[in-house]
C-alpha positions in Angstrom: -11.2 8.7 19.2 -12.6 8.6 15.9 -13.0 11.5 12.9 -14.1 11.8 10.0 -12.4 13.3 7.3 -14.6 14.5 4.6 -11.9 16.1 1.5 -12.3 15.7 -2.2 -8.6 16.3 -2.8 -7.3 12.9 -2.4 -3.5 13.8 -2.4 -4.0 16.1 0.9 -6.7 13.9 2.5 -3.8 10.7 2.5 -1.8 13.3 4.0 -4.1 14.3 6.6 -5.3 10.3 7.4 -1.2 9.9 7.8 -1.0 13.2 10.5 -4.4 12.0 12.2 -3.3 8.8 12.7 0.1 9.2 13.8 -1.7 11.4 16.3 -3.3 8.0 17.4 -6.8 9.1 16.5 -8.6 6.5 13.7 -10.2 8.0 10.9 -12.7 7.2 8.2 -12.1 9.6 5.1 -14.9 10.7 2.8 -14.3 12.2 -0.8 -17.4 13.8 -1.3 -20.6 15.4 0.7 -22.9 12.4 -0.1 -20.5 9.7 1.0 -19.5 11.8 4.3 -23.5 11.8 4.9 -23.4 8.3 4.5 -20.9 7.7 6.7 -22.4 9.8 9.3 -25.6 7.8 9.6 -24.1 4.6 9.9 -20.9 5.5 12.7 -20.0 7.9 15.5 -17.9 10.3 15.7 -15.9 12.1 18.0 -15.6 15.2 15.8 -15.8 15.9 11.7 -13.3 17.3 10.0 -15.2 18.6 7.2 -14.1 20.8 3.9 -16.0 23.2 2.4 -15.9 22.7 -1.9 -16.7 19.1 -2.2 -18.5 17.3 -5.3 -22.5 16.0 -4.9 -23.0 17.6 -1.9 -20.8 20.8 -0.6 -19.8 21.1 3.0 -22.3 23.7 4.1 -25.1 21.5 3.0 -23.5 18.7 4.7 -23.1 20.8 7.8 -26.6 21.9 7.9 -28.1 18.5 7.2 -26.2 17.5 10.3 -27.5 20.1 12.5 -31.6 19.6 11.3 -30.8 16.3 12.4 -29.4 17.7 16.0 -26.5 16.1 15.5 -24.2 18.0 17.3 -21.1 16.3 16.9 -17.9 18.9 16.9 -17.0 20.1 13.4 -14.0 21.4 12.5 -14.6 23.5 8.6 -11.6 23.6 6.3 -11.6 25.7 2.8 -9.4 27.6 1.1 -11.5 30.6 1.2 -10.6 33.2 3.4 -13.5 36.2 3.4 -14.8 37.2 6.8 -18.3 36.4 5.0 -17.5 32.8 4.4 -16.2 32.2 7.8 -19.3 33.6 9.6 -21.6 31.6 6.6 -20.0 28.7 8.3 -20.2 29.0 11.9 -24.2 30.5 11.4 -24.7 27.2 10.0 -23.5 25.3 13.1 -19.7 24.9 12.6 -17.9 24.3 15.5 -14.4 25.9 14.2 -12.5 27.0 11.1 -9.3 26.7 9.5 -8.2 28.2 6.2 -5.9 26.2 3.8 -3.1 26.1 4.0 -2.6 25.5 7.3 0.4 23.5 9.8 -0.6 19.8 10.5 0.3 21.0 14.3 -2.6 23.7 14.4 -5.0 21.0 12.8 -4.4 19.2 15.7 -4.8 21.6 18.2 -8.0 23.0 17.0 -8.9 19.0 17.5 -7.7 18.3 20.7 -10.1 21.4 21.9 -13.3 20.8 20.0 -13.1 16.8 21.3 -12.1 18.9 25.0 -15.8 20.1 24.9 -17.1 17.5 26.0 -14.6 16.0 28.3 -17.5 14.2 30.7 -18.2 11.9 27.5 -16.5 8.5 27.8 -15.4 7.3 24.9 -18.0 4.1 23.6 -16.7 0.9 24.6 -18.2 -1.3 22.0 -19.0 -5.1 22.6 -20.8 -7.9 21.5 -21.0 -11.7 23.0 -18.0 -11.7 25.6 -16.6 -9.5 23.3 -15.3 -6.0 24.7 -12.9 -3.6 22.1 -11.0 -1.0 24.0 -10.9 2.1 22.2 -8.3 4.0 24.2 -5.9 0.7 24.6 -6.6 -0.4 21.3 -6.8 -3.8 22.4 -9.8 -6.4 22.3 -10.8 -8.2 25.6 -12.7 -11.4 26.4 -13.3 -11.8 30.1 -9.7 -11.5 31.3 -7.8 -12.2 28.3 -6.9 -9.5 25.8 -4.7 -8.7 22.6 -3.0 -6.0 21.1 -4.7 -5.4 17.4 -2.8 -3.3 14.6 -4.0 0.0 13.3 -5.9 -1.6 10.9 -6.7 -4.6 12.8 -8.4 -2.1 15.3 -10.1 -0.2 12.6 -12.0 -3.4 11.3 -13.0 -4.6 14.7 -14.5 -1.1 15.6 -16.7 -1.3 12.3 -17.6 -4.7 12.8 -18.5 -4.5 16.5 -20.2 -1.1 16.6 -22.7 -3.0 13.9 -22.5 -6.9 14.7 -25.0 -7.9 12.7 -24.4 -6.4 9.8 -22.6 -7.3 6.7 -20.0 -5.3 6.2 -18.6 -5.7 2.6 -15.5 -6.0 1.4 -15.2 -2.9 -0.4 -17.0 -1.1 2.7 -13.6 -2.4 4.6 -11.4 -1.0 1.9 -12.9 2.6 2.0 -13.7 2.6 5.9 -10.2 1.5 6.8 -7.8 1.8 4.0 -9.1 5.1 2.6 -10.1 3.6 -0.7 -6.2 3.8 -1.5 -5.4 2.6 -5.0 -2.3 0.8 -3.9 -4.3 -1.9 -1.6 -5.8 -4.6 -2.8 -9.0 -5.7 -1.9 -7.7 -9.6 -0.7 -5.8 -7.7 1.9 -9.3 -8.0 3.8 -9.3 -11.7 3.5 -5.5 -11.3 5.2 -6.3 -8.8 8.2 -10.2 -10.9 8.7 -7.5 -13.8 8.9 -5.3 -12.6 11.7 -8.2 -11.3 13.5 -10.0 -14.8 13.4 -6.8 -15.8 15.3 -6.4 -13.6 17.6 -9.9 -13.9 18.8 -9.4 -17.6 19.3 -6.2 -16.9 20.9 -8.2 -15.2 23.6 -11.1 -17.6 23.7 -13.7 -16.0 22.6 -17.0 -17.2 21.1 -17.3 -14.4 18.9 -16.4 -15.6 15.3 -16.1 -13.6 11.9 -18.3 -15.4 9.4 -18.8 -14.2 6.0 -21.4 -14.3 3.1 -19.5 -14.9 -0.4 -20.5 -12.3 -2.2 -22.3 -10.2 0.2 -19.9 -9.3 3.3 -18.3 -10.3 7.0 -20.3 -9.8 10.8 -20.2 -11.1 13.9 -21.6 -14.2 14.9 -21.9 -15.5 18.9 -20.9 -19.1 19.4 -22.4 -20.1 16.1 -20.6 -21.6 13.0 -17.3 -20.6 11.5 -14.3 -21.4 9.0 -12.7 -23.7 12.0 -15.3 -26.2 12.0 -14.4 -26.9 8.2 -12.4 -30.2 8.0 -8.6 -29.9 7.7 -6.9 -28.7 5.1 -10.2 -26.8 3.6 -9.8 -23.3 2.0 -12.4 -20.8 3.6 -15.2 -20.3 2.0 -14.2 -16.9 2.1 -10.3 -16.8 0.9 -9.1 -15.9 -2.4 -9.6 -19.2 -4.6 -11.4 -20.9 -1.6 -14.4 -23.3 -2.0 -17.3 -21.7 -4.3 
């Protein structure tokens, strides 16, 4: 399943990324109302884990933007307020549930497990694209009747790239979706994971190829051109000091 974390406090949202995904869900965090708006438009999510106080846009806004739109995904309100008033300000503007800071990482995830229970007839999307198929609950990526295991992060980048094929996805899009716009990570850590996932696509003999656009981004590409038709020895156009 996939959440989205929207919390400006960057110390506790790493924290909460670490619980969440331990928990084997994969999360996208936002640190601010506009970016979590952002982020809403352009995925799916399971549920939204959304604080209140945030910068540009505050969570109420955010909340009610969501539901004009009749989006109704399940959204879980965190704040460190505590007045009755607050609480029912939040659920009259469409929150699902609410949890008041500080609070145990084990009741977090039990007010999780039964928002994404209320709708327990929804399958969970399958994307695909070409003979592409990613499976979200194995975590693995088929073609035909060959599949591989992917990574946490392996996982993470195919889901982004397969739920939008055709778009470019850049490189600091891949460092905010997946690694949380973490300071410690640099950004040719892309290049590495894009790598390994070229392989392991080939491995299982699939036509589906990860092309990039220097300077603009990576997508998907069906039995078109790719870094292996490059003659031996040749850098990727897209690797750290490749061809320019």
């Amino acid at each position: 399943m996939r959440l989205l974390l929207a919390e400006d406090e960057r110390e506790l949202s790493r924290a909460l990324v670490a619980i969440l995904e331990h928990a084997g869900y994969v999360v996208d965090a936002a640190y601010d109302g506009a970016q979590a708006l952002d982020d809403v438009s352009a995925n799916d999510y399971d549920a939204i884990v959304l604080d209140i106080m945030m910068p540009k846009v505050d969570g109420l806004t955010v909340l009610r933007r969501l539901r004009e739109g009749r989006n109704d995904v399940p959204v879980l309100m965190l704040t460190a307020k505590s007045e009755i008033r607050d609480r029912v300000e939040g659920l009259d503007s469409g929150a699902n549930d609410y949890l008041t800071k500080p609070f145990a990482a084990a009741e977090l995830l039990a007010r999780i497990r039964a928002l994404t229970r209320a709708n327990p007839s929804e399958a969970v999307a399958s994307p695909g694209f070409g003979d592409l198929e990613l499976d979200v609950e194995g975590r693995r990526v088929r073609c035909g009747g060959r599949s591989c295991d992917l990574t946490q992060r392996e996982f993470q980048m195919m889901e982004v790239l397969l739920r939008s094929p055709a778009t470019k996805v850049s490189v600091d899009q891949f460092m905010r979706k997946v690694w949380g716009g973490l300071s410690d990570a640099e950004p040719s850590i892309v290049w590495v994971y894009i790598s390994g996932l070229r392989k392991k696509l080939a491995g299982i003999g699939s036509r589906v190829r990860i092309v990039a656009t220097r300077g603009v981004g990576y997508c998907l590409e069906f039995d078109g051109a790719h870094d292996a038709d490059a003659p031996a020895g040749a850098a990727p156009s897209d690797a750290p000091g490749g061809a320019r």
